[in-house]
C-alpha positions in Angstrom: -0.6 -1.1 20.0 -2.2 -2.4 23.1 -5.0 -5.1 23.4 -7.8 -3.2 25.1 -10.5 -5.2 26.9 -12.6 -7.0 25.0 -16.0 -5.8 26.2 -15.3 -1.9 25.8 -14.5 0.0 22.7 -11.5 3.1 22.9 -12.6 5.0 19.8 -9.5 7.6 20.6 -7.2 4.6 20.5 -9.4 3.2 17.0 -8.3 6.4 15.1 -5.6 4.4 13.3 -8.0 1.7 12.7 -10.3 4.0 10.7 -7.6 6.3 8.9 -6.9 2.3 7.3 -10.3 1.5 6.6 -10.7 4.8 4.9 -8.2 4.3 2.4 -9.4 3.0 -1.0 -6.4 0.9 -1.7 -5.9 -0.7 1.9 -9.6 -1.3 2.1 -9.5 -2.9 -1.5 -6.1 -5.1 0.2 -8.3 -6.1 3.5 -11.7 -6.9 1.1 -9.4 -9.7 -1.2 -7.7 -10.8 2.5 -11.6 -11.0 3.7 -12.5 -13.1 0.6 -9.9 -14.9 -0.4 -8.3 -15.9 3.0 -4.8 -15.7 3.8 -2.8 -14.7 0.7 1.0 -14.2 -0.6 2.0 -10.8 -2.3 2.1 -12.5 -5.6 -1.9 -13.7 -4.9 -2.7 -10.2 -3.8 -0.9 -8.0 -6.6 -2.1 -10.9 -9.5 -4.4 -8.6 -11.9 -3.6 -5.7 -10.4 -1.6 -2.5 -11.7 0.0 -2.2 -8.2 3.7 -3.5 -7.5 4.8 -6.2 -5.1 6.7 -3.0 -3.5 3.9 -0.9 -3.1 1.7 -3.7 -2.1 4.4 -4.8 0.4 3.9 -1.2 2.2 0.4 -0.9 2.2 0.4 -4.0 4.2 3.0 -2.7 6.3 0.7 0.2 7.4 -2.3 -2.2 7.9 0.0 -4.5 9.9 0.5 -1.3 12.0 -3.0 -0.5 12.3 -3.3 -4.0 13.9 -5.8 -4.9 10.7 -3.2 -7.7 9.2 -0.5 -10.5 10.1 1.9 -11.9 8.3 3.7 -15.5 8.8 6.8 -16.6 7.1 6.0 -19.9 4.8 8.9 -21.4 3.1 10.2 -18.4 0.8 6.9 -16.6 0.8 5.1 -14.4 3.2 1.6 -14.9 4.3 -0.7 -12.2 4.7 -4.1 -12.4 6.7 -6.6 -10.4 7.8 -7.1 -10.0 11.8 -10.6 -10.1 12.4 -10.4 -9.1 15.9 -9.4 -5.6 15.4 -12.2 -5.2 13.0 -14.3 -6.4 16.4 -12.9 -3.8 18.0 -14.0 -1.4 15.0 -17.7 -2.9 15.4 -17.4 -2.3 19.1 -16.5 1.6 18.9 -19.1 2.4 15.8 -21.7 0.9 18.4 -20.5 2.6 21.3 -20.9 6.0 19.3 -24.0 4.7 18.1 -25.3 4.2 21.5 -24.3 8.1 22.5 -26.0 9.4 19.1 -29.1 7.4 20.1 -29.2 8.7 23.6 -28.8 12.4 22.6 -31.0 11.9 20.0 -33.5 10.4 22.6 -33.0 13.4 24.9 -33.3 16.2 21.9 -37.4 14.2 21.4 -38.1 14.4 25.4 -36.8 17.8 25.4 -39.1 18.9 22.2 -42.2 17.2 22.8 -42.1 18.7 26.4 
C-alpha cells in the first residue's frame, strides 16, 4: 500500500483500513497495542482463549492493512501499533463528514426557501 499525502484523505484506498477496524477480534488486538505499547505474541495472547497461531494471522492482516509493524528482538517479535494510518482513518471520516455537512447544509437552504 502506498503513502498518500498527508494533508488529503483517499477513503476508496481506506477500505482495507476499515474492514480491520471493523473486526471485533483485530480491533480488540489494535486496543491492547494502543494501551499497552508495543507487545510480543506471548503479551498479546496472555489471558486470552486465542492461540499464538491465530493471533500470529490476525496481525498479519493488520500488518497488511498498514494498522501494525513488527520488529525482530532477539527470538521474539515485536508488534506495534502505527498510528499514522489510524491519521489517515481520522482524515477520511472528516473528509466524509465535511460532504455530509455540506449536503446537509444545502437540503436546510433548499427547504427553508
Amino acid at each position: 500500500m502506498s503513502r498518500r499525502n498527508a494533508g488529503s484523505a483517499d477513503p476508496a484506498g481506506a477500505a482495507p483500513l476499515f474492514a480491520a477496524l471493523g473486526d471485533a477480534t483485530w480491533l480488540a488486538l489494535l486496543d491492547r497495542l494502543g494501551v499497552g505499547g508495543p507487545q510480543s505474541i506471548t503479551r498479546l495472547t496472555a489471558g486470552s482463549a486465542v492461540t499464538r497461531q491465530a493471533i500470529t494471522k490476525h496481525l498479519h492482516i493488520l500488518a497488511g492493512a498498514g494498522l501494525v509493524h513488527d520488529a525482530r528482538r532477539g527470538r521474539e517479535r515485536i508488534w506495534a501499533l502505527d498510528t499514522e494510518r489510524l491519521d489517515e482513518a481520522r482524515r477520511s471520516l472528516d473528509q466524509i463528514a465535511q460532504h455530509w455537512d455540506a449536503a446537509l447544509e444545502r437540503l436546510k437552504s433548499f427547504v427553508e426557501e
